[in-house]
N, CA, C and O of each residue as an XYZ file, in Angstrom:
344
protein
N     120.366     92.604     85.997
C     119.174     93.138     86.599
C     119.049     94.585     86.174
O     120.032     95.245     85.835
N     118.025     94.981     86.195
C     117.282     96.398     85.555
C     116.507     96.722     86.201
O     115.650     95.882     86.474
N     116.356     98.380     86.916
C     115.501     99.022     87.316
C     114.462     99.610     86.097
O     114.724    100.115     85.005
N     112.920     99.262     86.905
C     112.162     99.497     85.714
C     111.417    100.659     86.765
O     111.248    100.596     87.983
N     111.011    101.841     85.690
C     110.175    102.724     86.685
C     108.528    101.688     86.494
O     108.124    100.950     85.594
N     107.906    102.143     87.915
C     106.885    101.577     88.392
C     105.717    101.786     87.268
O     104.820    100.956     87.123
N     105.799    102.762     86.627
C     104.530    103.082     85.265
C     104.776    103.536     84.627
O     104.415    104.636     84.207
N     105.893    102.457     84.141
C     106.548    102.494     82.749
C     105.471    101.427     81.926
O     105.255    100.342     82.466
N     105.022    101.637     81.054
C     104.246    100.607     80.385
C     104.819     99.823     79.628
O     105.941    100.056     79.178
N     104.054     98.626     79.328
C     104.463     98.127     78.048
C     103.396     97.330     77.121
O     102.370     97.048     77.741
N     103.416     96.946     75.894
C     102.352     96.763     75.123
C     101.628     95.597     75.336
O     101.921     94.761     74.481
N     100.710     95.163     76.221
C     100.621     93.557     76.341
C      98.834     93.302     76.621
O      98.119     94.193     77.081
N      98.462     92.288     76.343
C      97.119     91.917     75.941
C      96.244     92.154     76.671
O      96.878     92.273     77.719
N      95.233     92.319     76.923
C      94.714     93.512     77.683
C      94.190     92.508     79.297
O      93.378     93.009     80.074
N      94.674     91.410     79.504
C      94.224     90.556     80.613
C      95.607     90.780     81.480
O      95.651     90.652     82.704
N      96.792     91.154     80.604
C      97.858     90.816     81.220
C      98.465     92.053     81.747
O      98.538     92.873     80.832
N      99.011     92.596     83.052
C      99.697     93.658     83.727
C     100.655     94.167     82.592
O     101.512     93.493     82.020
N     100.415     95.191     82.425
C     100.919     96.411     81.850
C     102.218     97.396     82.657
O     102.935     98.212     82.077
N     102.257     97.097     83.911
C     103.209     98.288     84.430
C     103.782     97.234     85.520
O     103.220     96.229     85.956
N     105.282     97.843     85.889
C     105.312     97.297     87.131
C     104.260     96.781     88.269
O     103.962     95.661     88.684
N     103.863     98.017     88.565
C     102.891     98.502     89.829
C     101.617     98.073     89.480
O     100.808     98.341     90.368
N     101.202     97.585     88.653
C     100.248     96.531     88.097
C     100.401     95.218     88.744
O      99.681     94.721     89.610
N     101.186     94.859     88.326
C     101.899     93.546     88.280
C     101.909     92.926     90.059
O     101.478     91.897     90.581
N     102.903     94.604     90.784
C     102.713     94.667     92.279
C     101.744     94.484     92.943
O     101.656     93.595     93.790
N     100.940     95.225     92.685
C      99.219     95.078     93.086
C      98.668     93.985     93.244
O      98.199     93.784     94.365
N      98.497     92.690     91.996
C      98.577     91.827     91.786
C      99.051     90.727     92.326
O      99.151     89.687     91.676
N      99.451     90.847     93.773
C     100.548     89.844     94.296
C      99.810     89.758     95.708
O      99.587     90.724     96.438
N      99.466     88.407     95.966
C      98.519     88.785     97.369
C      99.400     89.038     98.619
O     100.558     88.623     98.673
N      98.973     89.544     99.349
C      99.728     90.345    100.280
C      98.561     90.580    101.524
O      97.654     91.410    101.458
N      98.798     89.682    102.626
C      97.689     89.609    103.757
C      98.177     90.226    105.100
O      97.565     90.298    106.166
N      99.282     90.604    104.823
C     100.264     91.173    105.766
C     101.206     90.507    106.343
O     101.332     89.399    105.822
N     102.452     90.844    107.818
C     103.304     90.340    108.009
C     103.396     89.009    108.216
O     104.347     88.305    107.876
N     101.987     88.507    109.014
C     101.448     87.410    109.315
C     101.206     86.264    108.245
O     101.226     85.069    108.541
N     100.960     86.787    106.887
C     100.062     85.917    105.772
C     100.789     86.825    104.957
O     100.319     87.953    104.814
N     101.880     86.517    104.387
C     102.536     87.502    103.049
C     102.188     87.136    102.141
O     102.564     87.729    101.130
N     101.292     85.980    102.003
C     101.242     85.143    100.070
C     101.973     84.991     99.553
O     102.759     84.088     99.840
N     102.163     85.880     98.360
C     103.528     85.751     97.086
C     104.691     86.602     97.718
O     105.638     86.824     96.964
N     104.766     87.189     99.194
C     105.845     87.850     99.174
C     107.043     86.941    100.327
O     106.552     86.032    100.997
N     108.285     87.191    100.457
C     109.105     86.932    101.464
C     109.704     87.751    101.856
O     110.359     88.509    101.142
N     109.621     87.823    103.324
C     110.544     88.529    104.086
C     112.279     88.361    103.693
O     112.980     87.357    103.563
N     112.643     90.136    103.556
C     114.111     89.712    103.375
C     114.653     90.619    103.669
O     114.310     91.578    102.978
N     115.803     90.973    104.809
C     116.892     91.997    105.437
C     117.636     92.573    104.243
O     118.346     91.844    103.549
N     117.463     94.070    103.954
C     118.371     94.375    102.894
C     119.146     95.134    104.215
O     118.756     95.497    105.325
N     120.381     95.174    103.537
C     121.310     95.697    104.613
C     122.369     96.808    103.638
O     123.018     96.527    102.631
N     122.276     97.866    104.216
C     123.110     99.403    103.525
C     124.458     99.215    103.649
O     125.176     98.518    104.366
N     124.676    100.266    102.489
C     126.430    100.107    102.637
C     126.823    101.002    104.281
O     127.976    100.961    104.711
N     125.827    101.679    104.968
C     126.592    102.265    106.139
C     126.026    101.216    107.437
O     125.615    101.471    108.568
N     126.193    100.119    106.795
C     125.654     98.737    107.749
C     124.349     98.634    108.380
O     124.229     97.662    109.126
N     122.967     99.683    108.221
C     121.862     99.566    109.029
C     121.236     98.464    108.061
O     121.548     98.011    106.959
N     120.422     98.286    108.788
C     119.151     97.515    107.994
C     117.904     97.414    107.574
O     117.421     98.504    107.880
N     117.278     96.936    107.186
C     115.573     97.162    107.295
C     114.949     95.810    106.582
O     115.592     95.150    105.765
N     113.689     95.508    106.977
C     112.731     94.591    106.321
C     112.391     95.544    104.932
O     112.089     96.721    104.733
N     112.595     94.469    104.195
C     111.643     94.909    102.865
C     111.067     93.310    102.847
O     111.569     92.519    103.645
N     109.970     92.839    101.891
C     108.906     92.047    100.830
C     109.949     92.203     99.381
O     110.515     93.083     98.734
N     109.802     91.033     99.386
C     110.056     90.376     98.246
C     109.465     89.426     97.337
O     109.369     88.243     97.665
N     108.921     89.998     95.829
C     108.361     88.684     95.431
C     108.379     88.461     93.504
O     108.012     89.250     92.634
N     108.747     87.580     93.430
C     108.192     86.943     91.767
C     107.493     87.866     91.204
O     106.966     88.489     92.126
N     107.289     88.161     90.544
C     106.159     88.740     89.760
C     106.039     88.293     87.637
O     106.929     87.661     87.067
N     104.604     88.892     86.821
C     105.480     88.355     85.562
C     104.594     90.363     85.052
O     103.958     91.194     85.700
N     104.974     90.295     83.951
C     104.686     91.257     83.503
C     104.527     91.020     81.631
O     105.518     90.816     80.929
N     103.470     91.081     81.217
C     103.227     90.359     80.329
C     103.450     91.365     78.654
O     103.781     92.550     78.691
N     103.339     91.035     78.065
C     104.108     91.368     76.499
C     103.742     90.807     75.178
O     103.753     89.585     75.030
N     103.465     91.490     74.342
C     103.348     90.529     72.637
C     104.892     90.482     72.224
O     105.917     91.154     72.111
N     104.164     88.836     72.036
C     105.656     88.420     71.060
C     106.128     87.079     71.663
O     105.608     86.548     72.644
N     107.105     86.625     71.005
C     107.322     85.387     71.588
C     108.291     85.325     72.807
O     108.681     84.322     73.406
N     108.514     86.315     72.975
C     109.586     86.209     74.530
C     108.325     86.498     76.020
O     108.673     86.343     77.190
N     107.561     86.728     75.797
C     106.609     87.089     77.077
C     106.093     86.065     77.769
O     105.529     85.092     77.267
N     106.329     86.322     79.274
C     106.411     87.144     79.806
C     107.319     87.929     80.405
O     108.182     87.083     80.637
N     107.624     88.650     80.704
C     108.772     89.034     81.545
C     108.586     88.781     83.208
O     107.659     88.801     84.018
N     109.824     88.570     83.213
C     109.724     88.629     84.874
C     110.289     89.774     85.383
O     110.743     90.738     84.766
N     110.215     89.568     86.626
C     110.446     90.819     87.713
C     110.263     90.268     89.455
O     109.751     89.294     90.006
N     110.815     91.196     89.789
C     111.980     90.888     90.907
C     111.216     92.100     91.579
O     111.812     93.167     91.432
N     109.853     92.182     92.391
C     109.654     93.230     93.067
C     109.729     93.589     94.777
O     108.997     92.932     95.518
N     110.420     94.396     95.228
C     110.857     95.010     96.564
C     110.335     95.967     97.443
O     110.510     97.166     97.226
N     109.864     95.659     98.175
C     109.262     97.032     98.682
C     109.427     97.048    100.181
O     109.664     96.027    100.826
N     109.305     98.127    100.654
C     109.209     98.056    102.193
C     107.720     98.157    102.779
O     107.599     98.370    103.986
N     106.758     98.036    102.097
C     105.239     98.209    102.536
C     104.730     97.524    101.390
O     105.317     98.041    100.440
N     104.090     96.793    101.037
C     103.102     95.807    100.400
C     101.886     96.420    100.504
O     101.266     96.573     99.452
N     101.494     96.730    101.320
C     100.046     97.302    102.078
C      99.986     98.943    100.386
O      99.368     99.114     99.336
N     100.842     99.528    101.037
C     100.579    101.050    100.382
C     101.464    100.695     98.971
O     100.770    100.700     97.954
N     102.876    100.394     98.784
C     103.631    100.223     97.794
C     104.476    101.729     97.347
O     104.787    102.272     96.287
N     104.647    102.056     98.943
C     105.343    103.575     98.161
C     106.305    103.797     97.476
O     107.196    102.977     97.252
N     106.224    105.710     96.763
C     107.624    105.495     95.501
C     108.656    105.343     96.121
O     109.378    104.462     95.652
N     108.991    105.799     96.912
C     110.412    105.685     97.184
C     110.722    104.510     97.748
O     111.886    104.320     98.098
N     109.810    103.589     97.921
C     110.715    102.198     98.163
C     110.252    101.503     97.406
O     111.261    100.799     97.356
N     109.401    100.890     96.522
C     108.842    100.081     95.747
C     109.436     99.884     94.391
O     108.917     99.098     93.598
């Protein structure tokens, strides 16, 4: 697994998400009630607290024959997608 920064680009056809946070955006999200593409999931710290973050699939698209990429996106707000947790 690889941390990708959120608008980091990459070269891909102009229908297909270009950045992480593209890609994020892209993911329906109706809230806690109606998550769509996301799932609820407890990440838990090494000093044992916890918190809800969203979790979901995502693809992130590319020229060439390996595309698309996937991705593994996390956040603690879906709604806003802030930096420091997204």
């Amino acid at each position: 697994m690889l941390a990708l920064k959120r608008r980091k680009g990459l070269g891909a056809p102009a229908y297909a998400d270009h950045t992480p946070i593209d890609a994020a955006r892209a993911l329906a999200w109706g809230g806690p009630g109606h998550p769509g593409d996301r799932r609820r999931v407890q990440r838990r710290f090494r000093d044992g607290h916890t918190e809800i973050w969203w979790a979901a699939d995502a693809r992130l698209g590319s020229w060439g024959p390996d595309e698309p990429y996937r991705l593994v996106i996390a956040t603690t707000d879906p709604a806003t997608l802030p930096d420091a947790s997204t």
